[in-house]
C-alpha angles and dihedrals in degrees: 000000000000120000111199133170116246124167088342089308128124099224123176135189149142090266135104109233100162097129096061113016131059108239116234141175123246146163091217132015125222098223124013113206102198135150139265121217084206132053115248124245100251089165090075091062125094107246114254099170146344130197109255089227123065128217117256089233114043087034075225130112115273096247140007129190110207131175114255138192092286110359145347132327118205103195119196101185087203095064128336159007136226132192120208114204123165093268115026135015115223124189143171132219122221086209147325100335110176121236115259101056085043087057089039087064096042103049085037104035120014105032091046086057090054096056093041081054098055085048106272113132107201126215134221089232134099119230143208138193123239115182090334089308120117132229130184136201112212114203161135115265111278078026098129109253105107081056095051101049082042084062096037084054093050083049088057106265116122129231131271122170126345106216098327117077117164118193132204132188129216116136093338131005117280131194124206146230126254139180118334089245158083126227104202136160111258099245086053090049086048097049098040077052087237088154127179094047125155112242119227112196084224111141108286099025107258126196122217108215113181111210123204134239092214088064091048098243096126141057118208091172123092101240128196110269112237105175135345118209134216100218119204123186118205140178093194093063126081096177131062102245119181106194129184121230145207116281085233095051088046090043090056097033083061091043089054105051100041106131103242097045118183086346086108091031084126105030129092083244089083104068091046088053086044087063107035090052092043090060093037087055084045101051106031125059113260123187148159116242111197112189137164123269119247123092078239089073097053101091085053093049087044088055104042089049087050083054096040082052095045082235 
């Protein structure tokens, strides 16, 4: 067996996931993935959500989440089935899957219905560390917010997450690591001089740059939240403004860009996320930061978000 750290968690399995994951030692893991010899009955559960397009082979939806005996079932028709319970994911392959689009639903399906399941909303947003104080940057993809905790890392701040935050809350609110790197475009990597990156052919072309814990550029360890940012990027400003905004506007942005959407629209897992988000837009500072496009703006965008932060 293999223990890894993964958003704060210890989680174990059979599988290899060098490539992505540190590997740790641990007594007991937080979350085992391991395999089923049978499929699972996904017909007993009550339907969440289903995709609207169907596969050219199976004439179903790609995928379907569905509620189970004791958690959650993601169905993909093509070729497998995982079922997301509060300590351990278990899943079943149709047939030989590889590896990476077998890791690619795990760490952005399953596991994220895992954390959704022990009560961790996460969030479509990267996040830094600033004096042990955590920010994070909520957004669309190409949104801006890779490249700003990119900047914020040149600046000195370490990484903590790269477009998956999830955020738990105990006595205070607490965000958590993710993966130990940046996915940028090449000319911001460039740019940002983030050199020696692995280039994926996505659209548009992404780098993976893996950053290390010995040079102080990431974070592994959950840190108090201290603010969350709306970034807007525009060619018609010439000035860094950081504006508050309405509790109603901040309630529906982090409804919006929770990383699972509508997804658990459905589910009883919703009215659980609508009030978890409503106090946390209640009780942590929330605000828009409108800034002027051009890599040559970012130190002045890092600083102006430092002194907004008292940081």
């Amino acid at each position: 067996m293999n223990d890894y750290r993964l958003f704060g968690f210890a989680v174990r399995s059979v599988l290899n996931f060098d490539s992505q994951l540190e590997r740790i030692r641990c007594d007991q893991p937080d979350c085992e993935i391991v395999d089923s010899p049978v499929p699972f009955d996904e017909i007993e559960g009550d339907l969440w959500y289903e995709t609207p397009d169907t596969d050219a082979k199976t004439q179903r939806p790609h995928m379907l989440l569905y509620s189970s005996a004791r958690g959650a079932l993601l169905s993909y028709p093509a070729f497998g089935q995982f079922e997301i319970q509060a300590d351990h994911i278990r899943y079943y392959l149709n047939g030989d899957l590889d590896i990476q689009t077998l890791e690619a639903i795990l760490f952005r399906a399953a596991l994220i219905l895992w954390l959704e399941w022990n009560n961790m909303p996460v969030m479509h947003a990267s996040s830094v560390v600033i004096d042990d104080s955590a920010i994070g940057f909520l957004a669309e993809s190409a949104g801006g917010k890779s490249t700003l905790a990119a900047a914020f890392v040149s600046g000195g701040a370490r990484l903590l997450a790269d477009d998956i935050l999830p955020i738990r809350h105990t006595h205070e609110y607490q965000a958590r690591p993710g993966y130990v790197f940046l996915r940028l475009r090449p000319e911001t990597a460039a740019a940002l001089n983030f050199l020696n990156g692995r280039t994926f052919e996505t659209d548009p072309p992404k780098q993976v740059i893996r950053l290390s814990e010995s040079r102080g550029q990431v974070c592994l360890d959950p840190t108090p939240l201290a603010a969350l940012y709306f970034p807007v990027r525009r060619d018609d400003v010439a000035a860094i403004s950081i504006e508050t905004m309405s509790p109603r506007q901040t309630y529906l942005r982090l409804l919006h860009y929770t990383f699972t959407g509508s997804i658990l629209t459905r589910s009883p897992l919703m009215p659980r996320r609508m009030s978890f988000l409503a106090h946390l837009a209640k009780e942590i500072p929330i605000k828009r930061l409108v800034y002027p496009s051009g890599y040559e703006h970012l130190p002045a965008v890092v600083d102006a978000v430092r002194q907004d932060l008292g940081l």
